[in-house]
C-alpha positions as CSV (number, residue, x, y, z in Angstrom):
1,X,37.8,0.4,-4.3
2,X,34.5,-0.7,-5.6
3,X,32.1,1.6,-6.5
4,X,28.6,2.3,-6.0
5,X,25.5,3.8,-7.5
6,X,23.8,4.1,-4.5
7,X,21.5,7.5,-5.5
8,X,19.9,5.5,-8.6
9,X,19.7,2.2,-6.5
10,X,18.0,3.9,-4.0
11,X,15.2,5.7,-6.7
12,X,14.8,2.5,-8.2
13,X,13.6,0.9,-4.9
14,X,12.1,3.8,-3.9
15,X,9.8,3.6,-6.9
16,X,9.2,-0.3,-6.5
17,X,8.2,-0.1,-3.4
18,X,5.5,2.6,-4.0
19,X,4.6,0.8,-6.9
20,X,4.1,-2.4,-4.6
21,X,1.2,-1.6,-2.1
22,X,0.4,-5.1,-1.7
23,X,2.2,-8.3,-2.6
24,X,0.3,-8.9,-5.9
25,X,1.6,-5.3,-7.5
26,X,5.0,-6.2,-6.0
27,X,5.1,-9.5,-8.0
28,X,3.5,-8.1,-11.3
29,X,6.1,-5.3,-11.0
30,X,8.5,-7.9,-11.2
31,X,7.1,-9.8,-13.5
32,X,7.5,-6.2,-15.7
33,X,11.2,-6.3,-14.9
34,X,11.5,-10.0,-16.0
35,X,9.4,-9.4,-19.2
36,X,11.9,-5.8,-20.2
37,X,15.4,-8.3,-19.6
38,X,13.9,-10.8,-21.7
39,X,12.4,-13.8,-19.5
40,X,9.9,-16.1,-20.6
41,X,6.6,-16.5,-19.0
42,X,6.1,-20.7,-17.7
43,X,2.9,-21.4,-16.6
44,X,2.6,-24.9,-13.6
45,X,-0.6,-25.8,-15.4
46,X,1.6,-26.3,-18.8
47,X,4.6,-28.2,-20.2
48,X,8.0,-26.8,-19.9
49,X,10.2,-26.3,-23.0
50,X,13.4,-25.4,-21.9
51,X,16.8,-24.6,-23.1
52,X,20.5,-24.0,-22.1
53,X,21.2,-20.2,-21.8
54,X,17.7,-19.5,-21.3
55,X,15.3,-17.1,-18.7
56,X,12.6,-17.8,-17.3
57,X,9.7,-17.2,-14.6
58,X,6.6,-18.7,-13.2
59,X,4.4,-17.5,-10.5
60,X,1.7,-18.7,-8.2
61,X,-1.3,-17.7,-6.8
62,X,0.1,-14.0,-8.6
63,X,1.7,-13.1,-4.9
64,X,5.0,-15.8,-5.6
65,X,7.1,-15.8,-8.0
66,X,10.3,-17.8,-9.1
67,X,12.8,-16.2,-11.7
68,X,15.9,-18.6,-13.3
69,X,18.9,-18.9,-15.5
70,X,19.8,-21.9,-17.1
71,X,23.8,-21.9,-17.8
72,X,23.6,-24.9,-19.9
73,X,21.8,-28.9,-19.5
74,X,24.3,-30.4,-16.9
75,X,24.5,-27.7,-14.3
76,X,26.4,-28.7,-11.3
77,X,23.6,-27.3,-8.9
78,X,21.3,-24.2,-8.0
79,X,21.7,-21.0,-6.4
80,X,19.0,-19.4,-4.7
81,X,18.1,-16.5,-2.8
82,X,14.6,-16.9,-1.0
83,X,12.6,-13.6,0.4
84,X,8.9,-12.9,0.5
85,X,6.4,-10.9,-0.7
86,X,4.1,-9.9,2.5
87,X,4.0,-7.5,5.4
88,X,1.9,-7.2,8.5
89,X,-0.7,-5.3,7.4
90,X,-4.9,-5.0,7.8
91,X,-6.8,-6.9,5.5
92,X,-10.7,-6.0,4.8
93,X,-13.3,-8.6,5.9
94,X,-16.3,-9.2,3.3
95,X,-19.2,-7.5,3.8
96,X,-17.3,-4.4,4.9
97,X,-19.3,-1.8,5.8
98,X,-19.8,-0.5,9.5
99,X,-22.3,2.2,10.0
100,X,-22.3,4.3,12.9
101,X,-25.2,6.1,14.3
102,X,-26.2,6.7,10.5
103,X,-23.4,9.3,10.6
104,X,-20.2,7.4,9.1
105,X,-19.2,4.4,7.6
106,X,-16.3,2.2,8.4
107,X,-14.3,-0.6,7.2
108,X,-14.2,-3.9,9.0
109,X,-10.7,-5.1,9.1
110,X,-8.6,-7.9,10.5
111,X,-5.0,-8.3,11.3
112,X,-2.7,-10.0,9.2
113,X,0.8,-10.3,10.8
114,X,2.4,-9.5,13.5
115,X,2.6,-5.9,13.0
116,X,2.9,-2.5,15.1
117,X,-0.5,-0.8,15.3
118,X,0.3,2.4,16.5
119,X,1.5,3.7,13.3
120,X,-1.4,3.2,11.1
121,X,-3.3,5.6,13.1
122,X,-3.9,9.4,12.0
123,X,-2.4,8.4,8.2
124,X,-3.8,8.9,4.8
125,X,-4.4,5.3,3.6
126,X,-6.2,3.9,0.5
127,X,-6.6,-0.1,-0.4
128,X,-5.2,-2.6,-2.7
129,X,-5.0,-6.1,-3.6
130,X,-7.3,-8.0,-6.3
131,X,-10.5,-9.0,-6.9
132,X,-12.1,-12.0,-8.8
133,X,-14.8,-11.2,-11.3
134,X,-17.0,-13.5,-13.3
135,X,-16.7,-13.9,-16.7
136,X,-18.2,-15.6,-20.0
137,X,-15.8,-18.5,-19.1
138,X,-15.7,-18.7,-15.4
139,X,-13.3,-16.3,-13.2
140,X,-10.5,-13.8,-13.5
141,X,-9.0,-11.7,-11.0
142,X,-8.0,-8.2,-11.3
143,X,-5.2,-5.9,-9.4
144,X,-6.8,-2.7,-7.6
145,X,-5.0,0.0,-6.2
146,X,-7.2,3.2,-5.5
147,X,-4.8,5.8,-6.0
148,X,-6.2,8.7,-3.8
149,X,-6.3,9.6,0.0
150,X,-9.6,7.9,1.0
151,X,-9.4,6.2,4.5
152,X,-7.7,7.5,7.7
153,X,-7.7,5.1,10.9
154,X,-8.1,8.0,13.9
155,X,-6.7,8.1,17.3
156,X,-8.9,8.8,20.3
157,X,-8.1,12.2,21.6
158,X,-5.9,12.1,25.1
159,X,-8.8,13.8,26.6
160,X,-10.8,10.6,26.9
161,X,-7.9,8.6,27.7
162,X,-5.5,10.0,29.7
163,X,-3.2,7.3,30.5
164,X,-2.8,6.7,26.9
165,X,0.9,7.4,26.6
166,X,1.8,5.2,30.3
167,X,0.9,2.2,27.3
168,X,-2.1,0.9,25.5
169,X,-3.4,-2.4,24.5
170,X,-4.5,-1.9,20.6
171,X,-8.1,-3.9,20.2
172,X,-8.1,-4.8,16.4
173,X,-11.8,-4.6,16.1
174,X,-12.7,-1.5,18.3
175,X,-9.5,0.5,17.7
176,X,-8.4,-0.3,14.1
177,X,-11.6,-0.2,11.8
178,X,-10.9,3.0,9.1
179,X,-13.4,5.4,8.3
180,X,-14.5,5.0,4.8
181,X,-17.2,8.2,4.3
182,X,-20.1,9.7,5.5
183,X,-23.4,7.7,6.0
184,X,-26.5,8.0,4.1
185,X,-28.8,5.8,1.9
186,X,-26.7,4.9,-0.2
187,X,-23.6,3.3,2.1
188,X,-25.1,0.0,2.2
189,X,-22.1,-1.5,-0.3
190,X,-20.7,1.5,-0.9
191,X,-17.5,0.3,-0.2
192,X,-17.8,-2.7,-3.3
193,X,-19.2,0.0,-5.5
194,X,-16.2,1.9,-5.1
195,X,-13.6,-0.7,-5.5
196,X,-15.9,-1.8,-9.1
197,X,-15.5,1.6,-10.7
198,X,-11.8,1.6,-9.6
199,X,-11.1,-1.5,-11.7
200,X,-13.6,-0.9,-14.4
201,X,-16.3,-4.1,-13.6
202,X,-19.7,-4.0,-12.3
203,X,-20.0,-4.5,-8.6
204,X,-22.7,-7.2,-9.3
205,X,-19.8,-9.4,-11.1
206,X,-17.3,-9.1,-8.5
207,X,-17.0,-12.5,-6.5
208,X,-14.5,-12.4,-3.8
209,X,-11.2,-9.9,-2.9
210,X,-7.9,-10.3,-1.1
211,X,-7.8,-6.3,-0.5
212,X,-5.6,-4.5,2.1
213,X,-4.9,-0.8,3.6
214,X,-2.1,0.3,2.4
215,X,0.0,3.8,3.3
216,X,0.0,6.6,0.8
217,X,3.3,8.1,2.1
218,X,5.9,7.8,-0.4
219,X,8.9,6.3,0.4
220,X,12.2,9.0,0.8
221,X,15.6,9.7,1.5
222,X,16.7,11.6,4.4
223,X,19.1,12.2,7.0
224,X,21.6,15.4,6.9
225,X,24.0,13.3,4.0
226,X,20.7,11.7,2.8
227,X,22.0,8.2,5.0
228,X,18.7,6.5,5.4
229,X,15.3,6.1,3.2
230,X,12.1,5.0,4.8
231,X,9.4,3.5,3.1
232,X,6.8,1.4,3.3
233,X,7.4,-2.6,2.8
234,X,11.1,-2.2,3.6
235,X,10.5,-5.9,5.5
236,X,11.2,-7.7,3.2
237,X,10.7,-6.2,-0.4
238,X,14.2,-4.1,-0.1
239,X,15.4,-8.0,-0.1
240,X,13.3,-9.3,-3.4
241,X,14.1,-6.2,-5.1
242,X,18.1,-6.5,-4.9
243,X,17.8,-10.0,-5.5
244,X,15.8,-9.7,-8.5
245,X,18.7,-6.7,-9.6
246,X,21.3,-9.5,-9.0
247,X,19.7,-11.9,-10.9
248,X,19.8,-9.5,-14.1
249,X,23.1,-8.6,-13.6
250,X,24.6,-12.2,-13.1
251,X,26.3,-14.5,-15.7
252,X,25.7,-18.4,-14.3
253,X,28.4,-20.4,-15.6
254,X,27.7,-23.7,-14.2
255,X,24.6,-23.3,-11.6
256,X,20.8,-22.5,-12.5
257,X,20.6,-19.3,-10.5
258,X,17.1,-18.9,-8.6
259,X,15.2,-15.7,-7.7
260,X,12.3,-17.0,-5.2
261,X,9.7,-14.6,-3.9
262,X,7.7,-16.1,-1.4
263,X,4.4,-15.5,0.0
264,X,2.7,-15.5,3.6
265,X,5.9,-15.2,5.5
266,X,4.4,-12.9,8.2
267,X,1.4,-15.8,9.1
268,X,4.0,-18.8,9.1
269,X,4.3,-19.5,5.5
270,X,1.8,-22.5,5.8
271,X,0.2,-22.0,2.0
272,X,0.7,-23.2,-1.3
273,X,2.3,-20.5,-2.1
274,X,4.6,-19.8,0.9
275,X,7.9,-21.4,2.0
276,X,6.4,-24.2,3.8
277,X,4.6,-25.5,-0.1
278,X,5.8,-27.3,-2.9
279,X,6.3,-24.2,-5.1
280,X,10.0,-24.1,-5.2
281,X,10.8,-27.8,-5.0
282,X,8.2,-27.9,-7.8
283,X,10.1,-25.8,-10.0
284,X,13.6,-26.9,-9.4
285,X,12.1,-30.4,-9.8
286,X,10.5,-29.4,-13.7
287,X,14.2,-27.5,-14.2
288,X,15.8,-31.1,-13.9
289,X,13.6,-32.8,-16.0
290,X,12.8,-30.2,-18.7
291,X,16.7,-30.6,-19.0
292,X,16.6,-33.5,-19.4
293,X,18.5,-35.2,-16.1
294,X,17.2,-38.0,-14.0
295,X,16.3,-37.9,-10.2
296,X,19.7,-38.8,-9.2
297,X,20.9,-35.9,-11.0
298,X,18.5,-34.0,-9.1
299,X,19.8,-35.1,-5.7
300,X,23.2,-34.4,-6.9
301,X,22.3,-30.9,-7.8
302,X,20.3,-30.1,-4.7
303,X,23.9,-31.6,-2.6
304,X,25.7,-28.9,-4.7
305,X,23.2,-26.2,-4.1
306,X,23.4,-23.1,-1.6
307,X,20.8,-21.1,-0.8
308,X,20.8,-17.8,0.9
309,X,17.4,-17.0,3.2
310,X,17.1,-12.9,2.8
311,X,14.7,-11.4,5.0
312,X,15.6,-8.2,6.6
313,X,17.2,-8.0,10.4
314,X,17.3,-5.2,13.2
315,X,19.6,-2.9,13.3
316,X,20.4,-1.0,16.6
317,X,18.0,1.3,17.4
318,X,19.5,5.4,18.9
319,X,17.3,5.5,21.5
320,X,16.8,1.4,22.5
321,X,20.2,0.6,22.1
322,X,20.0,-2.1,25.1
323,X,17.7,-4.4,23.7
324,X,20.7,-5.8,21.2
325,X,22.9,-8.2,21.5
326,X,26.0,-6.8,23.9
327,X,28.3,-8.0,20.9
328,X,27.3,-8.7,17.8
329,X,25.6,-5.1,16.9
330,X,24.3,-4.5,13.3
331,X,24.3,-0.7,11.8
332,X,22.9,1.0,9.3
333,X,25.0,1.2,5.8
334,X,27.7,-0.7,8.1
335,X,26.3,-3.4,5.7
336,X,24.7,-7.1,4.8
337,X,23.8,-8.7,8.6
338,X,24.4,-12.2,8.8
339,X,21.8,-14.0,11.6
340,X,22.8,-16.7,13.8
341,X,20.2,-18.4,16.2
342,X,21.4,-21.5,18.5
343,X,18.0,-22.6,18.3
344,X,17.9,-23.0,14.7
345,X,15.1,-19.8,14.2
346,X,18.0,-19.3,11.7
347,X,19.9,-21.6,9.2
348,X,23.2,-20.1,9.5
349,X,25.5,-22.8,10.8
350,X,29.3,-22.0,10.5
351,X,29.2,-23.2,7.3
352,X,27.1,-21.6,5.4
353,X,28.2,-18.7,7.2
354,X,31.7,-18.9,5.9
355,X,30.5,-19.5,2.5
356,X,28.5,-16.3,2.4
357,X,31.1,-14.5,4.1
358,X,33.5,-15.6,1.3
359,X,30.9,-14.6,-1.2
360,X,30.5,-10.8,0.4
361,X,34.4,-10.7,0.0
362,X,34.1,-11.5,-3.8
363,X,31.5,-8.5,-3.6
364,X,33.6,-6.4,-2.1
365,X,30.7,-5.8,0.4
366,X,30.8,-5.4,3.7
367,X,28.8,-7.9,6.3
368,X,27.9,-7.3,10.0
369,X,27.0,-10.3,12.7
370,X,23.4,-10.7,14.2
371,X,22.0,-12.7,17.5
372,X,19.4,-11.9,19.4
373,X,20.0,-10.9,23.0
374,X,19.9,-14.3,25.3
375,X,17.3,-13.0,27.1
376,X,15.0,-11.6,24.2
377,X,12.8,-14.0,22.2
378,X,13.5,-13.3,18.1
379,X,11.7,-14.0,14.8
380,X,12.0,-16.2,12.4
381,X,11.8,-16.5,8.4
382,X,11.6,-18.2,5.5
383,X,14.9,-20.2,5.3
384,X,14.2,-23.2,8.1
385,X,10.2,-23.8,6.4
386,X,12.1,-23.7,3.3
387,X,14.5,-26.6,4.2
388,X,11.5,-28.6,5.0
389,X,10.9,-29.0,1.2
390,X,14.2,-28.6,-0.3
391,X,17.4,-29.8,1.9
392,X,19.8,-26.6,0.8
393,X,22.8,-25.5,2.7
394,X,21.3,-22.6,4.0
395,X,22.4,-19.2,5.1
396,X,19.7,-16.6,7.0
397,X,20.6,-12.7,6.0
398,X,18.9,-9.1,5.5
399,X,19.4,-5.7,5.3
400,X,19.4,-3.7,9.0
401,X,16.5,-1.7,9.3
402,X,14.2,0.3,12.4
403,X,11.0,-0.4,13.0
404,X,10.4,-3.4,11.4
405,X,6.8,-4.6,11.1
406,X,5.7,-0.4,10.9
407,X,4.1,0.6,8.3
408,X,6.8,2.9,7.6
409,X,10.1,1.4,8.2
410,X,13.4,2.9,8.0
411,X,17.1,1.7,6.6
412,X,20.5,2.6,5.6
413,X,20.9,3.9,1.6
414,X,23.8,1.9,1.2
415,X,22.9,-1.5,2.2
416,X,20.4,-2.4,-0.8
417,X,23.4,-2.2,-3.1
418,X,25.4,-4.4,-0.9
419,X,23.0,-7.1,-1.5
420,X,22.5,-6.5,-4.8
421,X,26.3,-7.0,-5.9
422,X,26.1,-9.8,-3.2
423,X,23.6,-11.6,-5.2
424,X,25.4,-11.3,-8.5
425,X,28.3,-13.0,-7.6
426,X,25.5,-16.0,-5.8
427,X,23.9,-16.0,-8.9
428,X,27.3,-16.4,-10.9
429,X,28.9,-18.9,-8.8
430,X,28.4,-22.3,-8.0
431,X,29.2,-24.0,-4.5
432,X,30.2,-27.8,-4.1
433,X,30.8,-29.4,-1.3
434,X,34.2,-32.4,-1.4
435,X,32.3,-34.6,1.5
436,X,35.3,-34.0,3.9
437,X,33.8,-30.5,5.7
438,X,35.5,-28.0,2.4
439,X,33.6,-26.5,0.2
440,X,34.2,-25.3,-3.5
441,X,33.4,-21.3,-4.9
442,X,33.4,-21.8,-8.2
């Protein structure tokens, strides 16, 4: 039987996650990963030089990112596994600062996602993100992460709303904004003052941010046999991260294997760097040329391609237990959930399904079934938008998890190195198709 190393799995993405407060740290974090195994940095603005046996990465807009082997110049496709880089979270309007009877100052914040509000209240929370600053030349942009307790979002006491727990109807602007500090003279842009010194600029120079709350609780293990971990940015970073292990594990033989990280899932995907953009057909695209191969080799490759859409799914909750699906019920550690949707929110067809199935037995992983209940309106992810760009035989997975779109999300310990040896044998295999319904893992 196959063994794990689930405890050093688990303080690996432990530390990744905390590590990732927003989705530009999560992709310069891999980027770090990349950089230690030996990838080479591409850049879209620049001509590709590449060569058989080689790695490589490029990102985009620093919150996507796209990691690949070459096995050698006449590949017989491309394996990828998709996820993203974003969660629901709060994001902080220019011009930020709310004063309130010249006694505190606030943040002004707006929603980004569809996320649960509830559990942001009453939490240490600090901010991160980047910021573009002017330089000699023109621009550059900066990642900032305030590493200290310094906002808190507080709940009304139940004294001035009684009804509270009978259900309440969160109001972004009135019930959301975080307290920043005390007023005074000096809190007119305070908060832009701050965020300067953190990364070492003048305020003065500073000409736009993308900045975000983020949670300071660290992200544990627990449970009586240490079963679960809960984190923050479970959905769907737990997903990049054992891809992006897989990757570095896997031998392609006669695939290029594709890590693809994704931005702007949570808001529809609808940018140029989301799954809904040229990024990846861009770079699969450059792979063919740079190689060397004409279109119709392209089109060949993309008819021998697979892709596996990894975005985390719901796992049956102890104490909601009726909202699932009567048959098809996804645990915790029971391992990596397969989604089906009859109306195509998922890729999986019985197909692809079978394919991945097939590739989880290789693992030696286990793999649990997922549709919504009939009567329950699901999500959706990456892998449909995707297929807009990029015509792969697709499959949708994740991890189970509880509480998905909290800011603290909780998941089996297991599961991550599931996926992880999942991906390597993706990453190491290559799946044709014979035109007559059967289909080749090579």
């Amino acid at each position: 039987m196959k063994q794990f190393a689930f405890e050093e799995i688990n303080r690996e993405l432990l530390t990744f996650l905390d590590e990732s407060p927003s989705s530009f740290h999560a992709v310069e974090n891999m980027k770090t990963m990349l950089e230690k195994a030996g990838f080479t940095r591409l850049y879209e603005g620049q001509r590709w030089k590449l060569a058989s046996g080689g790695s490589y990465y490029v990102t985009r807009n620093d919150s996507a990112l796209i990691a690949f082997k070459v096995p050698k110049a006449d590949f017989a496709g491309f394996q990828v596994m998709a996820s993203h880089s974003d969660s629901p979270v709060l994001k902080i309007k220019a011009n930020a600062e709310i004063e309130v009877e010249k006694q505190y100052v606030k943040l002004n914040v707006e929603q980004y996602g569809g996320m649960l509000c509830a559990p942001w209240m009453d939490r240490p929370l600090s901010v991160a993100g980047r910021i573009v600053v002017r330089t000699a030349d023109g621009v550059a942009t900066k990642l900032v992460y305030a590493d200290r307790d310094l906002l808190i979002i507080p709940n009304l006491a139940i004294h001035m709303n009684r009804k509270v727990n009978e259900g309440y109807a969160f109001n972004v602007q009135k019930d959301m904004e975080p307290l920043f500090c005390g007023s005074g003279q000096d809190a007119k842009g305070s908060f832009l003052k701050f965020i300067a010194a953190e990364a070492g600029v003048r305020a003065e120079d500073i000409l736009d941010t993308d900045l975000f709350l983020c949670s300071r609780m660290k992200g544990t293990v627990l449970g009586l046999n240490g079963e679960f971990i809960a984190s923050n940015h479970l959905d769907d970073l737990q997903c990049a991260f054992a891809s992006l292990k897989g990757l570095l594990a896997a031998e392609p033989r006669d695939s290029v294997a594709v890590h693809c990280v994704l931005d702007n899932e949570e808001v529809g995907s609808g940018t140029k760097q989301g799954a809904a953009s040229t990024f990846l057909k861009d770079v699969l695209h450059r792979i063919n040329s740079a190689m060397g191969r004409s279109e119709e080799d392209f089109l060949t490759a993309v008819a021998s391609s697979f892709m596996v859409s990894a975005d985390n799914a719901h796992g049956i909750h102890p104490n909601h237990a009726d909202v699932a699906d009567p048959t098809n019920r996804p645990y915790l550690n029971g391992g990596i959930v397969i989604k089906y949707s009859a109306n195509q929110k998922y890729t999986t067809d019985a197909i692809s399904g079978a394919v991945f199935k097939t590739m989880c037995d290789r693992a030696e992983v286990p793999y649990q079934i997922f549709h919504n209940r009939s009567d329950i309106l699901g999500g959706s992810t990456l892998g449909n938008i995707s297929g807009t760009q990029v015509a792969f035989n697709t499959v949708d997975i994740g991890l189970p998890q509880l509480a998905m779109h909290s800011i603290y999300e909780t998941a089996g310990s297991k599961d991550t190195a599931y996926l992880i040896e999942a991906a390597k044998v993706l990453f190491s295999s290559s799946v044709q198709g014979d035109g007559d319904g059967s289909y080749r893992l090579n």
